[in-house]
C-alpha positions in Angstrom: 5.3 5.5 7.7 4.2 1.9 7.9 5.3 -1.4 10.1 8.1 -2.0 7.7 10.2 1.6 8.3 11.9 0.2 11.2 14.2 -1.9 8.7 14.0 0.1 6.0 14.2 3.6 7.3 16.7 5.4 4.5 14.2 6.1 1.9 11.4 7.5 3.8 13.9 9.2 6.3 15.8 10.7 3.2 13.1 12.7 1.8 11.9 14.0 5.6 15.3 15.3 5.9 15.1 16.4 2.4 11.9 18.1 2.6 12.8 19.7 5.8 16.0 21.0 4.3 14.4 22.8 1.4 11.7 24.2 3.7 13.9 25.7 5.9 16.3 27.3 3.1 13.1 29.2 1.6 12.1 29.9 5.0 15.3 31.3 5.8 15.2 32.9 2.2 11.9 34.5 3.3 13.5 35.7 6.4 15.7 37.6 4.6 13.6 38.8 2.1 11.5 40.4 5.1 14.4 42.5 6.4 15.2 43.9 3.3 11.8 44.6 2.0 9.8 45.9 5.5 8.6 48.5 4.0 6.9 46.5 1.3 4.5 45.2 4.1 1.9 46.7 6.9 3.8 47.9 10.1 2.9 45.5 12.7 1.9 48.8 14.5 -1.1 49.2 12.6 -4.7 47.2 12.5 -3.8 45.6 9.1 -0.3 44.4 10.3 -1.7 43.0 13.6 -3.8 41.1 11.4 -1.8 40.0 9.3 0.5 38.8 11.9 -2.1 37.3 13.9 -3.7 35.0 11.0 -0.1 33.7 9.8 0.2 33.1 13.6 -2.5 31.1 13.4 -2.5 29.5 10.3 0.3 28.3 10.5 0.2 26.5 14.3 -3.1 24.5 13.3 -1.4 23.1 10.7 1.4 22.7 13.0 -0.8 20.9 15.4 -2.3 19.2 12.9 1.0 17.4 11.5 1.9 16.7 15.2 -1.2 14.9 16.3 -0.9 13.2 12.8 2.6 12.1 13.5 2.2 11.1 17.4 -0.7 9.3 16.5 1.1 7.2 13.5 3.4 6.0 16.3 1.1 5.4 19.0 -0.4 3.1 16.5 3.3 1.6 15.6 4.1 1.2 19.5 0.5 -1.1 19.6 1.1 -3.0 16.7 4.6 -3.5 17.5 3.8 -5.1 20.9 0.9 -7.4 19.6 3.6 -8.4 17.2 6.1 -9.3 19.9 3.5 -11.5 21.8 2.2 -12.9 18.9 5.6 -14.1 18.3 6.6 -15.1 21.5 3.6 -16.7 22.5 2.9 -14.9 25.1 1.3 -12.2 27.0 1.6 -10.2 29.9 -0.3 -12.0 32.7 0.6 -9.7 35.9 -2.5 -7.8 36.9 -1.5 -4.3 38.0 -2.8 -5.2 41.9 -0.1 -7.5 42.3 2.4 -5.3 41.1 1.5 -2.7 43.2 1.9 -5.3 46.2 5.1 -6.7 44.8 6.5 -3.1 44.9 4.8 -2.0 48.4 6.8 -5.3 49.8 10.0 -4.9 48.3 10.2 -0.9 48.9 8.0 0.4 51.8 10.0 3.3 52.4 9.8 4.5 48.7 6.0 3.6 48.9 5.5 5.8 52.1 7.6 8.5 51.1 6.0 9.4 47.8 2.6 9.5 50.0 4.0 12.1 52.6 5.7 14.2 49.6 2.0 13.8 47.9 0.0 14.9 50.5 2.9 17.6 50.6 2.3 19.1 47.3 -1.8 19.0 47.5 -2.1 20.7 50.7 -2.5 24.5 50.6 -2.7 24.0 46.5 -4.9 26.8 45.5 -5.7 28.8 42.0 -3.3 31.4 43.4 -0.1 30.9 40.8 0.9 33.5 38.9 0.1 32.1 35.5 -2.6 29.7 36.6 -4.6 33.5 37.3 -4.6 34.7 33.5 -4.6 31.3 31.8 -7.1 29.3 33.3 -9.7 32.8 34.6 -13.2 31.1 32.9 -12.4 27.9 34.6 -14.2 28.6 38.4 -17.1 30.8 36.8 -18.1 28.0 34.2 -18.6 26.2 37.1 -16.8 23.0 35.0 -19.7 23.0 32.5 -17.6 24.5 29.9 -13.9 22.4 30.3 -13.5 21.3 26.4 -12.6 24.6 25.2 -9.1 26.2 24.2 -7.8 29.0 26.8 -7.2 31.7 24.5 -4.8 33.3 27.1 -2.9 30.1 27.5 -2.2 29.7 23.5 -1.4 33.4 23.0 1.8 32.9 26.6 3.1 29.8 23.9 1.5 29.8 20.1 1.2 33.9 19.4 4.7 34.7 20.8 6.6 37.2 19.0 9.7 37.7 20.8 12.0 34.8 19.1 10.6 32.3 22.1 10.0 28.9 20.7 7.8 26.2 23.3 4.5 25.1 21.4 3.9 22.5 23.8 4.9 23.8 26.2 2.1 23.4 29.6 -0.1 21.3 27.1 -0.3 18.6 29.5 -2.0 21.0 32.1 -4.0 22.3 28.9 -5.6 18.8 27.7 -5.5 18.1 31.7 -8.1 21.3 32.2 -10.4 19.4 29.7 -11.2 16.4 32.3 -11.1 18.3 35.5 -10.9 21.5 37.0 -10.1 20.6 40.1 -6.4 22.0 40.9 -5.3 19.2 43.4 -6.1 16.7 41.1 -3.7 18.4 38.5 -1.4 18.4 41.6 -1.9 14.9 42.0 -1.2 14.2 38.2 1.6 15.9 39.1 2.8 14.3 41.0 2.4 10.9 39.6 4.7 12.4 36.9 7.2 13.3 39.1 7.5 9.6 40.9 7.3 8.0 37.3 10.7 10.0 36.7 12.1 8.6 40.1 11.2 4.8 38.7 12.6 5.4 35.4 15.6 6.8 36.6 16.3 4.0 38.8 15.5 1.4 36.3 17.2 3.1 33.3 20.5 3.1 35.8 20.1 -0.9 36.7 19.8 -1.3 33.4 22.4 0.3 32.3 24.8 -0.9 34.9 23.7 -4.8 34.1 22.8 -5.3 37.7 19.8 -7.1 38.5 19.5 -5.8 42.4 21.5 -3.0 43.8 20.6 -1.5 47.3 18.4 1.1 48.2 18.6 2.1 44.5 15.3 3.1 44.5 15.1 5.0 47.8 18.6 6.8 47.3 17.2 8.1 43.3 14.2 9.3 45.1 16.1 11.4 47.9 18.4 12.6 45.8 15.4 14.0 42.9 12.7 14.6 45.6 14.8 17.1 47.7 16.3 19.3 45.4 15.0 23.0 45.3 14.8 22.7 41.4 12.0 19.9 41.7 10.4 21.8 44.5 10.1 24.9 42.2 9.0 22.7 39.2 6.7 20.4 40.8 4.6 22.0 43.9 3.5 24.8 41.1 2.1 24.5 37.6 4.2 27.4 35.5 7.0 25.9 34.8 7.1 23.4 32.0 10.9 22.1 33.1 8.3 19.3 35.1 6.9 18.2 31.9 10.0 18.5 30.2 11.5 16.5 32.6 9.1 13.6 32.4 9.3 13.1 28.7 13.2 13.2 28.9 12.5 10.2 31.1 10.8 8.4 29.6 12.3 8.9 25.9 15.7 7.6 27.6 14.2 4.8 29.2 12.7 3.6 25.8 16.1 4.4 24.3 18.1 2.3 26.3 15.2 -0.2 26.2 15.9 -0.2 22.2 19.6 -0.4 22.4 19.6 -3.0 24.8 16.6 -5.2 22.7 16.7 -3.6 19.4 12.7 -4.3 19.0 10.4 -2.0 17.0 8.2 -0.9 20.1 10.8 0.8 22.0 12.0 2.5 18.9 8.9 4.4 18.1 8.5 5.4 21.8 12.0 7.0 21.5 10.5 8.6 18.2 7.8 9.9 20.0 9.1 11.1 23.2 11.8 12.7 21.4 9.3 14.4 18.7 7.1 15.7 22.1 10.2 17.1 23.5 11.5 18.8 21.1 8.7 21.5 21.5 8.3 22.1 25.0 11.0 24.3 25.4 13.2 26.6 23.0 16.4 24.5 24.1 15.1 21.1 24.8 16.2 19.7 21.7 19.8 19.7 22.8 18.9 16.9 25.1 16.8 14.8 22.7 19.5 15.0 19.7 23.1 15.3 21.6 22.5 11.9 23.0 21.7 9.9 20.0 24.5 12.1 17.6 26.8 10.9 20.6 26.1 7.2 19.9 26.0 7.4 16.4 30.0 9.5 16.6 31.0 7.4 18.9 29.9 4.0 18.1 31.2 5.0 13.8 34.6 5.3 15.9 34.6 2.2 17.4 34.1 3.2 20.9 30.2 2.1 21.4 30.4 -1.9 22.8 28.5 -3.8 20.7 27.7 -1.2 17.7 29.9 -1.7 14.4 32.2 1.4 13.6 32.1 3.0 9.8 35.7 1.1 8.6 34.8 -2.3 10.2 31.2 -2.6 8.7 29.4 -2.4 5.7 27.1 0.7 4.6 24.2 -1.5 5.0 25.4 -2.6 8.5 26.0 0.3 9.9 22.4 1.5 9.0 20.9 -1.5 10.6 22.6 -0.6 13.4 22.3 3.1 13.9 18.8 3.2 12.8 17.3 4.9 15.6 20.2 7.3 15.8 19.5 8.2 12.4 16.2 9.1 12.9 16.5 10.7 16.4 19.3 13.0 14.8 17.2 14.1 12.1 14.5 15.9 14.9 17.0 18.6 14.6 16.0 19.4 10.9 12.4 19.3 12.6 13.0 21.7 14.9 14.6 24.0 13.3 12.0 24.0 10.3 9.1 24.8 12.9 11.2 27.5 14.3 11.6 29.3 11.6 8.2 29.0 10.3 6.6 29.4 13.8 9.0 31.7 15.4 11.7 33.1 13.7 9.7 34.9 10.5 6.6 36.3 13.4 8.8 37.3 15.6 11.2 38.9 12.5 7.8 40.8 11.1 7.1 42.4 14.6 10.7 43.5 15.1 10.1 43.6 19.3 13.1 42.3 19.8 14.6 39.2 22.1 12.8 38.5 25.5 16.0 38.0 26.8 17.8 41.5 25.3 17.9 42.8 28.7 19.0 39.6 30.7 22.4 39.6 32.7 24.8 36.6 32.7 24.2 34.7 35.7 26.1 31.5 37.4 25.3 29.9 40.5 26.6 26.1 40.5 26.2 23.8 43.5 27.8 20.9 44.3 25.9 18.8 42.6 26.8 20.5 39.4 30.5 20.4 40.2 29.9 16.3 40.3 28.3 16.8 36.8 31.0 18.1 35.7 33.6 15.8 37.8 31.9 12.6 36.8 32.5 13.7 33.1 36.0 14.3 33.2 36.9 11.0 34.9 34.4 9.5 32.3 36.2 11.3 29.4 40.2 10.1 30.8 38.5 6.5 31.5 37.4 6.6 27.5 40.4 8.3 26.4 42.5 5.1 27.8 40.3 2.8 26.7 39.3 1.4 29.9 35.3 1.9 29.3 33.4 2.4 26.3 31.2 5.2 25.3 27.2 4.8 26.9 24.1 6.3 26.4 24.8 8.4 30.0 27.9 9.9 28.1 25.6 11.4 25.6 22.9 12.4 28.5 26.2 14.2 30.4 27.0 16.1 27.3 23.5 17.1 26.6 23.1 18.6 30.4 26.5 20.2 29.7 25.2 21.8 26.4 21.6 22.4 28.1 23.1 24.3 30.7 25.3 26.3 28.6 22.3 27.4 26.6 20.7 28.8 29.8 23.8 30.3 30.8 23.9 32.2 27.4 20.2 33.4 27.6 19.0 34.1 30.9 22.3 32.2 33.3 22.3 29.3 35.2 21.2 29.2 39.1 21.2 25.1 40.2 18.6 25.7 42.7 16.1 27.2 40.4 13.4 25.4 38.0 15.6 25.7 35.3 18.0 23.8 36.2 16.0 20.5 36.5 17.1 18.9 33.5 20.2 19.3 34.5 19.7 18.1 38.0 18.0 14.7 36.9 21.1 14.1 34.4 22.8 14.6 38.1 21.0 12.3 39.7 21.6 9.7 37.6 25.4 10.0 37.6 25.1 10.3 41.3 23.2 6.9 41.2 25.3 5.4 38.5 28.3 6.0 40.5 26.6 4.4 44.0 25.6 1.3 41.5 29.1 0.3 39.9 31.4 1.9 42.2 30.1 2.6 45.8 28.1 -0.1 46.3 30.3 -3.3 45.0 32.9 -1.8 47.3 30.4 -2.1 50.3 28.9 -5.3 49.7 32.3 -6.8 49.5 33.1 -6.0 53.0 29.4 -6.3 54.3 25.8 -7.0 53.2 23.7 -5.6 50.7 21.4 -4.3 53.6 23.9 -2.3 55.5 25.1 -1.1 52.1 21.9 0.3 51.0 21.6 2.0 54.8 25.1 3.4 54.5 24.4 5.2 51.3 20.7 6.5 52.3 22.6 8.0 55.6 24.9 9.4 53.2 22.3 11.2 50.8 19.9 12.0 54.1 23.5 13.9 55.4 24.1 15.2 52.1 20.8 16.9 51.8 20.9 17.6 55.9 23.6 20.1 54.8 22.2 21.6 51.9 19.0 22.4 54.3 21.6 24.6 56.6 21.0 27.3 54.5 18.7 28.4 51.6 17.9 28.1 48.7 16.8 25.3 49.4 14.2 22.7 48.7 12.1 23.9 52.4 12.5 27.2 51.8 11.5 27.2 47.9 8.2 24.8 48.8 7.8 27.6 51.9 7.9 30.2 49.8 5.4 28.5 47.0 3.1 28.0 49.5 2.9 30.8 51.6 2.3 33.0 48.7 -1.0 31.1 47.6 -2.1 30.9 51.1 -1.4 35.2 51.2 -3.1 35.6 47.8 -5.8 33.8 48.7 -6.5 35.3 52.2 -6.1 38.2 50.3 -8.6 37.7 48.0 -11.3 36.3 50.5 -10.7 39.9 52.6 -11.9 41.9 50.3 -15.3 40.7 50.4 -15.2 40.6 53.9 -14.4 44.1 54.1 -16.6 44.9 51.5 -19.8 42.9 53.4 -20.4 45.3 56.2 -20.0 48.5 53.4 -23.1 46.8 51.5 -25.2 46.7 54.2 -25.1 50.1 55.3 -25.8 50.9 52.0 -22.7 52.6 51.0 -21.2 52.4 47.2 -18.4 50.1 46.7 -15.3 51.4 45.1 -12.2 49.0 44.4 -8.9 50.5 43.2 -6.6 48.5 42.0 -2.7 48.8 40.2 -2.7 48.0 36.6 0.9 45.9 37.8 -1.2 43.3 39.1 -1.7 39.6 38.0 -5.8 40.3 38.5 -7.8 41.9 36.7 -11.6 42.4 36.2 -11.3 39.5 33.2 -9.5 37.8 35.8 -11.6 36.9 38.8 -11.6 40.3 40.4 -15.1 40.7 38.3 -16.5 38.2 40.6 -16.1 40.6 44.0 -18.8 42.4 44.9 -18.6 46.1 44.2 -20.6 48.9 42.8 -17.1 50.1 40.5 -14.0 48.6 39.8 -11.3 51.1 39.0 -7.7 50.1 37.4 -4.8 52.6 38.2 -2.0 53.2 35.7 0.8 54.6 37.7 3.0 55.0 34.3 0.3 57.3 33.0 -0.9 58.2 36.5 -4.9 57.4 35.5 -7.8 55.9 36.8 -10.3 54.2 35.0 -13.2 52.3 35.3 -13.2 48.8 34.0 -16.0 47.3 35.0 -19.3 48.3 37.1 -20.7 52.2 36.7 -19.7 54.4 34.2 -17.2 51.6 32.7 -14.5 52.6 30.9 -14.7 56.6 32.3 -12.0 58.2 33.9 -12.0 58.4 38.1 -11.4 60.5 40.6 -10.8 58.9 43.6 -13.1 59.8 46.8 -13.3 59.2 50.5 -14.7 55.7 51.5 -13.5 54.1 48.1 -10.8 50.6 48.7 -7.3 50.6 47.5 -6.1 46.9 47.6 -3.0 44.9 46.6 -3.5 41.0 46.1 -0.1 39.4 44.5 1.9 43.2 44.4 4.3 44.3 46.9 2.3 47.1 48.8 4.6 49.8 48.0 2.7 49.5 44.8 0.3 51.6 46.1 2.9 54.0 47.5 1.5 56.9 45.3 -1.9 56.8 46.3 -0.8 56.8 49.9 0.5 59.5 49.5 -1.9 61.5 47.8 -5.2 61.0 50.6 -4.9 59.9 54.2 -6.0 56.5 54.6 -7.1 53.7 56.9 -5.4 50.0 57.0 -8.2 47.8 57.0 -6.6 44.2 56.5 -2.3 43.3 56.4 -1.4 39.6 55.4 -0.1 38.3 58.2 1.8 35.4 56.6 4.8 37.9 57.1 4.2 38.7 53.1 4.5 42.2 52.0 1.3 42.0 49.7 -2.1 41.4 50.5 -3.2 45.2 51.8 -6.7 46.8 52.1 -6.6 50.6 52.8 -9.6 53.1 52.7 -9.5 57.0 52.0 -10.2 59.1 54.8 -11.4 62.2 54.9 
């Protein structure tokens, strides 16, 4: 790729698309071969299959990686030379120093400023190690004491590069990955965090003044925010770290925002960021690229039939033309060849030589709109009849709307589709701007006609503060999902720190110190229970009814339980330790009393 591909993308684009379509037919071919021929290779059961599964596995993601950082760094490179090539040509450069930008915006939108710094200090307090995920995949971090940070978290790649169950999401939590390296401090991640989250909320209302041609529209800003901020999708995704909808989410944002920047400008920066955010996206999650490729295969249907203002259709224009003109489409379309080439290589042949079946075999169908979804859905139909009668033309939001639609239905297929859950928060920002959209060019103009812009903008923020009043009469919602996030990493934690207060007074009498712990647990001796202070760490397996010792005295013997020893339950209901209750009478030492029904410390009695 050189400076030059922008305006002459057919040849080089041709043989990607090429390439990519004779990989995948002998991948696919491959496929095929495999389930015929099994037995011609080791059963993944065995050492020599499990090695051989795990060397293809990673093989063939470093060179995976390896073409992605090659790729993303080809554009960065484009993005930079682009822009010096604008200002070069235009004589000029940008000469607003970030300071007074940040004043300009404080002055023109105090209540935006001050809310993102109550829902900041929101998300960082209480943020603890305590997530689920965060316990396995990032273990090393607090004993390295931050001397060791540039290293890959072996756990971390095997939850999204050794998967084997037909799951696709590479990048998926990279950003918290390459994050780790500079810090590992948790509430700065939360603090990245949350910048992502408020860089969403500016897009989104600048990608919807833009799109609407309106240069100032009331309370945009603080009406996008209200609407994003207090939805219990983006409380899930955002006050914890496990979910990679949040990152998702972000790049979506920002690959629109350069996509309407290029249709809008047509200028080779903003067409390489589309390129990039869409070739990001693509991997983060198994169904993302709905979202990245519906939009621009939209446009490029669409505009061909005449009913994209400003684009040429296929009988009014010349071949040539039209490929000057649906250039980025072209290229955006063709991710899907992309994605579906690393799929099979990545996903589809592993997970076909291990034969464990789908992670989602098991998974019911599931459908829980709200009434934000039933606007999705309502905004498109009167979209749709207003197209169909030619009274608007077809947009970029169009294509968004249909790609939420199709995102949705994949989650509905797979695992369903709850609105208030992390899942859903695609689908929610797609909301959020048709919500907005509809405030900007419908709403709004109305108001102002009648009054001022200022009472406008505080009519339509007492309508979305009422709006979200009512949703907060009952859960799920958004203070009952953050309530619940928290809660739990304040129990696990208390949890944690009673232990070795119970154990402390044990010690000094000189007594031996015996934890007993369910194998069910997100802990483990690898996982920062090897850091409590203990004389023998026993793991019990209550599907083979053992006890074993993994770490301290006679490590890895079997154990017989004795008066004195500690049965405990961090993150576990405590009726996970129902079957040693019943087996020896026992004393309750510590109970969470955040109301939680983990967090237990009992000892055997005689």
């Amino acid at each position: 790729m050189n400076t030059d591909d922008s305006r002459r993308p057919l040849p080089l684009l041709a043989w990607i698309n090429t390439i990519a379509s004779v990989l995948i037919g002998l991948g696919l071919g491959g496929w095929l071969w495999l389930m015929q021929h099994r037995n011609l290779l080791p059963s993944p059961e065995v050492s020599a299959g499990k090695t051989l599964l795990k060397q293809y596995q990673a093989t063939s993601h470093d060179l995976f990686l390896a073409l992605l950082a090659l790729s993303v760094l080809t554009l960065v490179v484009l993005i930079r030379r682009a822009q010096h090539q604008q200002e070069h040509s235009l004589g000029t450069t940008d000469q607003t120093s970030r300071p007074n930008q940040l004043l300009r915006f404080t002055r023109q939108h105090p209540l935006v400023l001050a809310l993102f710094a109550g829902y900041t200090v929101a998300m960082v307090h209480g943020t603890t190690w305590m997530y689920p995920e965060l316990v396995g995949w990032f273990k090393d971090i607090p004993e390295e004491h931050l001397l060791n940070n540039f290293s890959f978290r072996h756990d971390f790649l095997r939850e999204t590069m050794r998967r084997d169950d037909y799951r696709f999401f590479p990048l998926a939590h990279q950003d918290l990955h390459i994050l780790s390296w500079f810090t590992g401090y948790v509430k700065m991640w939360m603090l990245v965090s949350a910048a992502e989250l408020f860089t969403i909320v500016v897009v989104s209302a600048r990608f919807v003044r833009r799109l609407s041609g309106r240069t100032q529209i009331p309370a945009l800003l603080l009406i996008t925010s209200l609407l994003l901020l207090f939805h219990p999708a983006t409380g899930m995704a955002f006050f914890q770290f496990s979910y990679c909808e949040r990152f998702l989410t972000f790049i979506l944002a920002l690959y629109c925002g350069a996509y309407l920047h290029h249709h809008q400008h047509r200028d080779k920066a903003s067409f390489y960021a589309a390129l990039l955010f869409g070739l990001i996206g693509i991997f983060i999650k198994d169904i993302a690229v709905v979202l990245f490729v519906v939009p621009p295969a939209v446009m490029l249907i669409a505009g061909s039939l005449g009913l994209v203002e400003g684009r040429p259709s296929w009988t009014s224009s010349s071949r040539a033309k039209w490929v000057e003109a649906y250039r980025l489409e072209l290229w955006l379309c063709s991710l899907a060849l992309i994605f579906l080439l690393a799929y099979v290589v990545l996903s589809l042949l592993p997970s076909a030589f291990a034969n464990k079946g789908s992670y989602n075999k098991n998974k019911g169908f599931l459908f829980a709109p709200d009434w934000r979804f039933w606007c999705l859905i309502g905004f498109c139909l009167v979209r749709a009849a207003s197209i169909s009668l030619g009274r608007s033309r077809v947009t970029l939001l169009d294509g968004l709307n249909l790609a939420a639609l199709s995102y949705g239905a994949g989650l509905l297929v797979l695992i369903g589709f709850e609105s208030h859950k992390y899942l859903s928060l695609p689908v929610q920002w797609v909301t959020v701007l048709d919500l907005c959209f509809i405030w900007t060019c419908w709403i709004s103009p109305a108001l102002e006609r009648r009054s001022s812009a200022r009472l406008a903008g505080a009519v339509g923020s007492a309508v979305v503060l009422g709006s979200i009043g009512l949703d907060h009469l009952q859960p799920p919602n958004v203070a009952a999902s953050v309530s619940t996030i928290k809660v739990r990493q304040q129990s696990w934690l208390e949890a944690y720190q009673a232990i070795d207060a119970t154990t402390a007074p044990i010690r000094t009498r000189g007594e031996a110190i015996n934890l007993i712990y369910s194998k069910q647990s997100w802990f483990s001796a690898k996982r920062h229970l090897g850091r409590l202070r203990f004389d023998r760490l026993i793991e019990f397996d209550p599907q083979r009814n053992r006890f074993s010792v993994e770490e301290g005295t006679g490590k890895g013997e079997p154990y017989t339980p004795q008066v004195g020893d500690l049965l405990f339950t961090i993150d576990k209901d405590a009726s996970t330790l129902q079957p040693l209750l019943e087996r020896w009478p026992t004393q309750l030492l510590y109970q969470d009393n955040n109301g939680q029904k983990n967090g237990r410390i009992f000892r055997i009695q005689p």
